[in-house]
C-alpha positions as CSV (number, residue, x, y, z in Angstrom):
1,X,17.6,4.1,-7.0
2,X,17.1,5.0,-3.9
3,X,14.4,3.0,-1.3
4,X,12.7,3.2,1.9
5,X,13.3,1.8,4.6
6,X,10.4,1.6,6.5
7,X,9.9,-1.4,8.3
8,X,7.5,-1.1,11.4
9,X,3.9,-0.1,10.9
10,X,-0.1,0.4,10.9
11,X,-2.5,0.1,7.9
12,X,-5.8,0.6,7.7
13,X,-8.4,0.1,5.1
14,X,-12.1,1.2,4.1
15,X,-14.2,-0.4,1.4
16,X,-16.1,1.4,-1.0
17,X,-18.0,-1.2,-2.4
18,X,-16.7,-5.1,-3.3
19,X,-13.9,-4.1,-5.5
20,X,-12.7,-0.5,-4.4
21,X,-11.1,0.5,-1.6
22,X,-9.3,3.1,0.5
23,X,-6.0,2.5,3.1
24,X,-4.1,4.3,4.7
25,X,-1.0,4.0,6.5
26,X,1.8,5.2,9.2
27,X,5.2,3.4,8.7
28,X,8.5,4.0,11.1
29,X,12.1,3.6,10.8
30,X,14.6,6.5,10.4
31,X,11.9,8.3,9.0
32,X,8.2,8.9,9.4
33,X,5.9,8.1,6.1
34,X,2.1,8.4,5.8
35,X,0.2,7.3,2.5
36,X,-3.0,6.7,1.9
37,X,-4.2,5.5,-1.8
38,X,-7.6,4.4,-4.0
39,X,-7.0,0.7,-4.5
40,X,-9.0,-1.1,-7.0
41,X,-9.6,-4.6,-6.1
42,X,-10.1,-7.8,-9.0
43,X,-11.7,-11.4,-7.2
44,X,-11.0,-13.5,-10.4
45,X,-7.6,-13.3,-11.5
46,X,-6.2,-16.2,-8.8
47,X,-8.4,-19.6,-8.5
48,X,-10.3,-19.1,-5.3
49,X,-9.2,-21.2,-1.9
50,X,-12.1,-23.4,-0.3
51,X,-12.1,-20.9,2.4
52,X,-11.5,-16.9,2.3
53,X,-10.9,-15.0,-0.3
54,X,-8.1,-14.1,-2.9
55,X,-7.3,-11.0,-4.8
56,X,-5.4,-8.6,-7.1
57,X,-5.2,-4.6,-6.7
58,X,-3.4,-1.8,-7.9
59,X,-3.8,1.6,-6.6
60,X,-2.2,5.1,-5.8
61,X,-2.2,7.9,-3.7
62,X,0.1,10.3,-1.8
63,X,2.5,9.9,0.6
64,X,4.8,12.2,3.0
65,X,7.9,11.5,4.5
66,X,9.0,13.3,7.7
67,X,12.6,12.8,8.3
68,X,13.1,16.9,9.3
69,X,11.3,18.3,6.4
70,X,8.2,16.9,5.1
71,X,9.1,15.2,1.8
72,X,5.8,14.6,-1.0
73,X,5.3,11.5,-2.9
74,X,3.3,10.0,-5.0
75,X,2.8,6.3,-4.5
76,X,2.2,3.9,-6.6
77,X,1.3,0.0,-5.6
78,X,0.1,-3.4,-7.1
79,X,-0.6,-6.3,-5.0
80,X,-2.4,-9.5,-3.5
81,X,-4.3,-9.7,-0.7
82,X,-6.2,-12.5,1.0
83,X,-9.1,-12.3,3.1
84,X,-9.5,-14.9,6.2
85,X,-12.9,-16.3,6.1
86,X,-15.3,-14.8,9.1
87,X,-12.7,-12.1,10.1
88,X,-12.1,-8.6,9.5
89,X,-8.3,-9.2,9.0
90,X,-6.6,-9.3,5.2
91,X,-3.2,-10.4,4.6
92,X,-1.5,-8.6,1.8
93,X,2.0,-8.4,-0.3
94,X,2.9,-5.3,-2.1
95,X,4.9,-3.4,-3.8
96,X,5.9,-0.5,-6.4
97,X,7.5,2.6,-7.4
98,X,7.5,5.9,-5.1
99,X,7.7,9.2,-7.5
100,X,9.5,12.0,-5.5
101,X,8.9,15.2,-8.0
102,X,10.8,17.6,-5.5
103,X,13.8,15.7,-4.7
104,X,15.2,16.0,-8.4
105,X,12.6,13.5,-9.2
106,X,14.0,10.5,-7.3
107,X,12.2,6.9,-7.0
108,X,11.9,4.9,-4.5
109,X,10.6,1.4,-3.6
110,X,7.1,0.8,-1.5
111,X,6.6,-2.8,-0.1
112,X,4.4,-4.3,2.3
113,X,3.6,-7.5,4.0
């Protein structure tokens, strides 16, 4: 199975309302990939911390890899993610299958941290 290896990059991410949300994303390494995906968001599956915030989400969307010719994915992710009380910043972990249709269906690994 093959997997990426994208190790540097940028993420974004838009709320919707208090449990969905969009991100998207640029990652580098030998390769270029941009994803962006609809994340659902659940605020009662860990015990809460005194401070912040901590979640569950799964979510999907595409992504496009541009080593010389642009590769499509479809991405697929699950996830935690903890929000830091009285800052826009969320630390995350995730991770989960990448579905390449076009390149005799491969699948690859997505994770994040």
């Amino acid at each position: 199975m093959p997997t990426s290896n994208t190790t540097t990059g940028l993420t974004i991410k838009s709320w919707f309302n208090d449990t969905q949300a969009f991100d998207a994303g640029v990652g580098f390494s030998g390769r270029t990939a941009f994803y962006g995906d609809f994340l659902r968001h659940s605020w009662n599956i860990f015990p809460q911390p005194d401070k912040g915030r901590l979640g569950a989400y799964v979510g999907a969307g595409p992504r496009i890899e541009i080593p010389r010719d642009a590769v499509f994915a479809i991405r697929t992710i699950a996830g935690m993610d903890y929000w830091i009380s009285g800052h826009p910043i969320e630390l995350f972990l995730e991770a989960g299958p990448v579905f390449r249709p076009a390149q005799d269906r491969e699948v690859g690994v997505d994770a994040g941290l």
